[in-house]
Structure formats: structure tokens, C-alpha cells
C-alpha positions, 0 to 999 in steps of 0.5 A: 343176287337176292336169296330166295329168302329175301325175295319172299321177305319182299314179297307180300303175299295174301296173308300178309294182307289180311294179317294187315287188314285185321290189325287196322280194322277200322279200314273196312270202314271205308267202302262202307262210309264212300258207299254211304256218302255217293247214295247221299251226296251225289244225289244232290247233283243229281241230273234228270233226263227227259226224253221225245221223239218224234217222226216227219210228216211226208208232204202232201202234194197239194199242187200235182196238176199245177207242177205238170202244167207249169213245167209245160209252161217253163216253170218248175214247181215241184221243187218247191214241194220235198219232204226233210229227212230226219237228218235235217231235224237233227241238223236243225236241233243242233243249230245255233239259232233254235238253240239261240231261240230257246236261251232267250224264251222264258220258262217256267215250271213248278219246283215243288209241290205248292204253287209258291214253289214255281219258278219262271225266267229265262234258261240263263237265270234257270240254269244260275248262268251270269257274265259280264256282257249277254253276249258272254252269257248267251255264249255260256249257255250255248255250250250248256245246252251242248253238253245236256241236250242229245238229238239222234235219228234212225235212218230205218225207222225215221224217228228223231229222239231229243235227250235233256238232262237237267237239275231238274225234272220239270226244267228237263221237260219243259226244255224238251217240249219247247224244242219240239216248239220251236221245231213245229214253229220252224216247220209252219214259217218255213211252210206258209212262206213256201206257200206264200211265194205260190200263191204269188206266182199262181196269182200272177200266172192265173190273171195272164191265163185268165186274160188269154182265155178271154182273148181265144173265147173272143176269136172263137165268138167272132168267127161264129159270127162271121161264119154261122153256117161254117159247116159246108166248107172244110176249111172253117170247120177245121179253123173253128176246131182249131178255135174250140180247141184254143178255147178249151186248153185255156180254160183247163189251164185257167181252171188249174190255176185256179185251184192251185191259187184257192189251196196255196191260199189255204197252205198260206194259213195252215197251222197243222203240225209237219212232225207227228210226235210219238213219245211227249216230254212230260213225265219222262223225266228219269234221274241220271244216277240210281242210288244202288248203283251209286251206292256200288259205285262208292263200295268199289271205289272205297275198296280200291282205296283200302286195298292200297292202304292196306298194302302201303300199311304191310310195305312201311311195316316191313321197311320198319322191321328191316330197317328200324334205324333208318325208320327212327331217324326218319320218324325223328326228322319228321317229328322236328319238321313238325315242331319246326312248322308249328313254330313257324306258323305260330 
């Protein structure tokens, strides 16, 4: 069993290590020096994050007549009109091919304050993105937009946020705002062709309502005929209300498809925006890393790596004092070992 004297001989205690520390002085030198190189050289890698946001438009019910009058007919219409929830835009800037899309869309932005400086290509030039085969180097790509493009949502307010990070500010916002593109180019396809296949039906359903129509007003207009004084007997008079009747439903059917026809026309061609964005891209650009909080960053790291010198110093300085003939023999062999190497490699 150790002494209590050898245990404290062990043991090092506080002021061994500032004794330690005032001998190698120049120690203190290292939080200062990895505190000056992280505010210098990290920024050099520095990542800028550019920021949007915006919220779904509800859509609009253009066709609430045609959807009651259709689902009288058998058809459902209504359907065809729902609003996307903010979970669907994030789904949707997640997706292979938006993302796909903006890989292969051609950007450019100014990288210094002349007009010399801009530079313009394609996201996989701009991000020094090369392989052997475009299949590679789109699949490269891929998974730098996973790693530097963040899309979250809030079910309460059912705003959608886009986060880009690049080496870059310009590039950060200039990625971000062809997001919020492509998502309002999605949103116009998607719409017009929804609108499309509306009309179609509406058209289709409106000359068949049109053709019945001219059909009742041709009973209508030959039983008047065969009938002028139809109203002294009972009979007639309930068939010619039959008859008008006919001839009514009709015309409100025919005049309802009419219109759905005339606004799905107009939905065909609409290039209004279905997100209304609330924060744009440009100027949001932050840089990712301050300096002052690298420069604490490198301070704490460069203290952590002189408190472990310092106490491997006091260590090896007591094995020394306790040992010193083990010490001699272990300097001596690696003092050979030295000489040994530089014959060697000589």
C-alpha cells in the first residue's frame, strides 16, 4: 500500500501546475495564437445563409355552382379544386425533381463589386462540382443541396421557411429565390392544367346541355302551336308548366355551364402567384460563423490543448525526478533512434 506521502507526490495539485505554466511560458501563447488563426482562417470557409419565407394562397372557389350542378349530374367537381398544406410545399422543396430542376438551371451573380467580377453557370460549375459521367455530377449535387438547403413549416402560422447556406452571399440568395420559382412555376403548371382538363369537361357538358336546351324550347314551341288557347283546359295547362319548366332548368344549367366554361378559360391562362412570399431572399444573406464567436471558439480550444500540455509537462517532470535513470536510458534510446533515422533516410 502507497504512504500518504507518496500519494501526494503523485498527485498534482494546482500549484504544481501554475509552477509548470510559469516555467513554460511561452504556452500561454497558444489560446492566443488558435484564437487568432479561427477569426482569420475560418472565414475563409465561411458559409452565408439566405433566408425566405412564405405562405399558401387558399384557392379560390371559381366553380361552386358548377360543383352543385355537376354532383346533380353525377359528376364530382369539387375535387378537382383543394388547397396544399404547408406540409406539401416542403414535401415538394424536398423533392428529387425541383431539386433536379434547380441543378441544371443556369445562374448568375455578382461576386464583387464591378461588373468584371460576375460569374454565371450552371449550380454544378458554381459549386466546383466535377465527375466523370453528368449522372455522377447531378448525383453529387443532390446531396450538396441536402446538406445546404433546409425547408421547415409551422402548422400554426402555415408559413414555409427556405434556409440556403453557401460560400457565397449572392449564390446563397440567388439559389433561394429560384426555389421560391420553381415552386411558383409548379403551382401555375399544376393550376392551368387542372384548368385545362375543366374546361374540357365544361365544354363537352355545355354543347350536350345546349343541345337539350333546344330540344325542351322545341317541345315547348310546338305545343303552343298545337295549343294557342291552352288555357281552358286543365290538362294542357299542367303540360305547358311541365313544359316551361323543362325549358327553365335548362337554361339555368346551360347558362351555369356557360360561365364555368368562360372562368375555366380564364384559370387556363392565369399566371397569378398561389404563395404570397412574406420575407424575399435578397439581402438576407448572413455569414454562418461571427468572428468573436470564432475567435472564443479557437481561445477555448487552444486553452484546453494547454491544460493538457501543461499537465503531461508536470507528469514527465516528476517520472524525471523519481526516476532519473530510467529517464537517462529512455532519452539515450531515443537519442540512437534519432541518429538511426537520419542515417537511414540519409
Amino acid at each position: 500500500m502507497s504512504s500518504p506521502v507518496a500519494r501526494d507526490r503523485d498527485e498534482i495539485s494546482l500549484l504544481d501546475l501554475l509552477g509548470t505554466l510559469l516555467r513554460h511560458r511561452w504556452l500561454l501563447l497558444i489560446p492566443l495564437a488558435t484564437a487568432l488563426a479561427a477569426a482569420i482562417l475560418l472565414p475563409l470557409r465561411q458559409r452565408y445563409i439566405a433566408e425566405s419565407s412564405f405562405v399558401p394562397e387558399a384557392t379560390r372557389r371559381t366553380t361552386s355552382q358548377l360543383a352543385g350542378l355537376a354532383s346533380q349530374l353525377g359528376f364530382n367537381v369539387s375535387s378537382l379544386e383543394s388547397a396544399e398544406s404547408e406540409e406539401f410545399y416542403v414535401e415538394l422543396l424536398k423533392s428529387r425533381e425541383l431539386r433536379d430542376s434547380l441543378a441544371l438551371t443556369r445562374l448568375a451573380y455578382a461576386a464583387g463589386p464591378t461588373a468584371g467580377d460576375s460569374v454565371a453557370g450552371v449550380l454544378s460549375d458554381l459549386l466546383g462540382i466535377r465527375e466523370t459521367t453528368p449522372l455522377e455530377t447531378l448525383q453529387r449535387v443532390r446531396r450538396a443541396l441536402n446538406r445546404t438547403i433546409d425547408v421547415r413549416s409551422s402548422a400554426r402560422t402555415r408559413i414555409v421557411r427556405i434556409r440556403v447556406a453557401s460560400h457565397h452571399p449572392a449564390l446563397a440568395e440567388q439559389v433561394n429565390r429560384r426555389m421560391l420559382l420553381l415552386v411558383n412555376r409548379f403551382n401555375l403548371e399544376k393550376r392551368q392544367l387542372r384548368a385545362a382538363a375543366e374546361r374540357r369537361f365544361v365544354e363537352d357538358r355545355a354543347a350536350g346541355a345546349e343541345a337539350e336546351l333546344r330540344r325542351a324550347e322545341s317541345e315547348l314551341e310546338h305545343f303552343l302551336t298545337r295549343n294557342r288557347r291552352y288555357q281552358d283546359a286543365p290538362e294542357l295547362v299542367f303540360e305547358a308548366g311541365r313544359l316551361q319548366r323543362q325549358v327553365e332548368m335548362r337554361q339555368t344549367v346551360f347558362q351555369t355551364l356557360s360561365q364555368a366554361y368562360e372562368q375555366s378559360r380564364i384559370d387556363e391562362v392565369r399566371n397569378t402567384p398561389l404563395i404570397t412570399i412574406i420575407d424575399s431572399p435578397e439581402g438576407s444573406s448572413q455569414p454562418k460563423w461571427r468572428w468573436k464567436r470564432l475567435a472564443v471558439f479557437g481561445f477555448l480550444a487552444g486553452s484546453g490543448v494547454t491544460l493538457v500540455m501543461i499537465v503531461a509537462a508536470e507528469h514527465f517532470r516528476r517520472q524525471r525526478e523519481a526516476r532519473p535513470e530510467e529517464y537517462r536510458e529512455l532519452k539515450e534510446l531515443g537519442r540512437v533512434a534519432l541518429k538511426r533515422f537520419g542515417a537511414t533516410k540519409g
